[in-house]
Wavefront OBJ file of the C-alpha trace (Angstrom):
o trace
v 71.175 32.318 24.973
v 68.193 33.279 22.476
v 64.862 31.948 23.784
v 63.389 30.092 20.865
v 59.798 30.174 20.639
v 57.789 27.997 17.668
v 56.551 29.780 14.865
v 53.712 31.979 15.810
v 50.596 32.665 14.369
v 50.050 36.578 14.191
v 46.321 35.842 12.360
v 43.237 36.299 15.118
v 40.659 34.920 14.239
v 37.815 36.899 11.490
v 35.527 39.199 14.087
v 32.147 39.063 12.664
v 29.891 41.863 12.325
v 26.773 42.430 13.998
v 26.165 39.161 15.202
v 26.419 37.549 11.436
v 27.529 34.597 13.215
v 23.745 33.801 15.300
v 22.292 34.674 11.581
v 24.560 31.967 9.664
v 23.287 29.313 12.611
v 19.952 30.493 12.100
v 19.746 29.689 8.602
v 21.906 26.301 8.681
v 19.042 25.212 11.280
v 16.300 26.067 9.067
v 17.617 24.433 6.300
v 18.050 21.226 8.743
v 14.893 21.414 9.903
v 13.256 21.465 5.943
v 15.464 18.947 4.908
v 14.368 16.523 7.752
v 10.702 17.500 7.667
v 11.151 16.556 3.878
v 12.545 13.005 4.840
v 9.931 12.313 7.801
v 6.925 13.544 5.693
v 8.270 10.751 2.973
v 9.264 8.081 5.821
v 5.404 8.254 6.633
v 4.001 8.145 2.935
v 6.447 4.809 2.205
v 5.056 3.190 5.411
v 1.562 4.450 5.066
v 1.591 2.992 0.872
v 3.376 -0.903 2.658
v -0.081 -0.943 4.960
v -2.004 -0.711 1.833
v 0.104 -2.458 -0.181
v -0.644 -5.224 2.263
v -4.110 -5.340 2.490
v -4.276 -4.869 -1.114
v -2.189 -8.104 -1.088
v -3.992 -10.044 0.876
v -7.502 -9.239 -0.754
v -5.941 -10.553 -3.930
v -4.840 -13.745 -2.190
v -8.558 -14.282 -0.964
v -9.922 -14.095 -4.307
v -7.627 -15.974 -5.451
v -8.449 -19.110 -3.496
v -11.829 -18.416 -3.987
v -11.738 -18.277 -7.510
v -9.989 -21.749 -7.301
v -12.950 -22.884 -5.440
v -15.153 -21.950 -7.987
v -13.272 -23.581 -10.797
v -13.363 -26.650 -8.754
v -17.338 -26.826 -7.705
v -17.552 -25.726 -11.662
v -15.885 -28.810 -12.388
v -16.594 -30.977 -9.809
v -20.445 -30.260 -9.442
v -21.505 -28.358 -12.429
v -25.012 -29.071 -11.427
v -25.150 -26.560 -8.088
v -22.653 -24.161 -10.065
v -24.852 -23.551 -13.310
v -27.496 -22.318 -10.453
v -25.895 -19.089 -10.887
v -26.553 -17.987 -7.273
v -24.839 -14.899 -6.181
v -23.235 -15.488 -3.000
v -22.938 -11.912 -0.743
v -21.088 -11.212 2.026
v -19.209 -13.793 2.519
v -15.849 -14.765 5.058
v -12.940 -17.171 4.950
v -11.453 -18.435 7.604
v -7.792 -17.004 7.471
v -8.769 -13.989 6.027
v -10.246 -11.823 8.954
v -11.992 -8.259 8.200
v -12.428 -9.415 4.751
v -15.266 -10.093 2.909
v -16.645 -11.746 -0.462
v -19.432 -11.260 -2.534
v -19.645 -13.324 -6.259
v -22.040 -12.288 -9.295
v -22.836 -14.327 -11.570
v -24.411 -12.776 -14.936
v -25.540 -14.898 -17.578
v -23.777 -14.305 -21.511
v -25.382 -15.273 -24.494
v -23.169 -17.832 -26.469
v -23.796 -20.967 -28.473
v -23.560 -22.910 -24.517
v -24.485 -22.512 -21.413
v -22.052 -19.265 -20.657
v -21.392 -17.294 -17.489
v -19.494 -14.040 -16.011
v -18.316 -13.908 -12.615
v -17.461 -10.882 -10.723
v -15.568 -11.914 -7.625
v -15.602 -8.427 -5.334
v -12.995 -8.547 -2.182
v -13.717 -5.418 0.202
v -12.259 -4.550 3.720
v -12.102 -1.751 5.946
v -8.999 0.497 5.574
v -7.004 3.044 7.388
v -10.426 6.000 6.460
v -12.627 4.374 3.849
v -13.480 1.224 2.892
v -11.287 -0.298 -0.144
v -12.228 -3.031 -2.411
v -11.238 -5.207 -5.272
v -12.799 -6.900 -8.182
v -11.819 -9.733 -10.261
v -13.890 -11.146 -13.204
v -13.536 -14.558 -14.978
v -15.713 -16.255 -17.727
v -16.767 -19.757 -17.548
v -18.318 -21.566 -19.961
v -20.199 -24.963 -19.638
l 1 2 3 4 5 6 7 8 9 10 11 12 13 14 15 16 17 18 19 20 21 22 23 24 25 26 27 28 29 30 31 32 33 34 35 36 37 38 39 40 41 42 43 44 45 46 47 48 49 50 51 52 53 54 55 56 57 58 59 60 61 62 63 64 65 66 67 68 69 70 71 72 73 74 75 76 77 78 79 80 81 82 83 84 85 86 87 88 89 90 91 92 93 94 95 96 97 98 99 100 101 102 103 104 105 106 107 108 109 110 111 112 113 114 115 116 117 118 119 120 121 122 123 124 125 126 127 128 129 130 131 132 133 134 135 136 137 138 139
């Protein structure tokens, strides 16, 4: 009887030179390591630009309602309005680490006629940040 054996495989496997094996693993890590320091150095710009996004947000939303408020007392009680008292410094309930301050600057028109600058300002992550919003009112 023959003794059957499966095909065989007379290939060995490649025998690398000098270690070119260590060399290839060296580079594949280094180009693992760029690729991810790419990814976490944007992972912390996105999350870094929501924070600001947010406070940026929620600045706009304070001037907003007080805006509102100021169409209403212009409305409602033009009397203390057309005062044209700056208000500085101010805080809203709701609205914590942020603060107000409203100009008021006089235009010459054929009525009583007024600019407001409505400034929004809070601390941020180094420096302190701020927005401005300006409307025109007149009597």
């Amino acid at each position: 009887m023959k003794n059957k054996k499966g095909p065989t495989n007379s290939r060995k496997a490649p025998v690398l030179a000098g270690g070119q094996g260590v060399l290839e693993l060296v580079v594949a890590i280094g180009v693992i390591a760029l690729v991810l320091g790419g990814v976490v150095t944007l992972l912390v710009q996105v999350m870094g630009a929501r924070g600001k996004s947010f406070d940026r947000k929620k600045a706009t939303r304070l001037a907003s309602v007080v805006m509102e408020g100021l169409v209403e007392e212009e409305k409602n009680d033009p009397s203390s309005f057309w005062v044209l008292s700056g208000r500085n410094n101010q805080s809203q309930s709701g609205f914590d680490g942020y603060v107000y301050s409203v100009g008021f600057t006089p235009v010459a028109c054929s009525r009583s006629c007024a600019k407001v600058v409505l400034t929004v300002g809070w601390s941020g992550s180094s420096v302190d940040q701020s927005v401005s919003f300006s409307r025109f009112f007149a009597k």
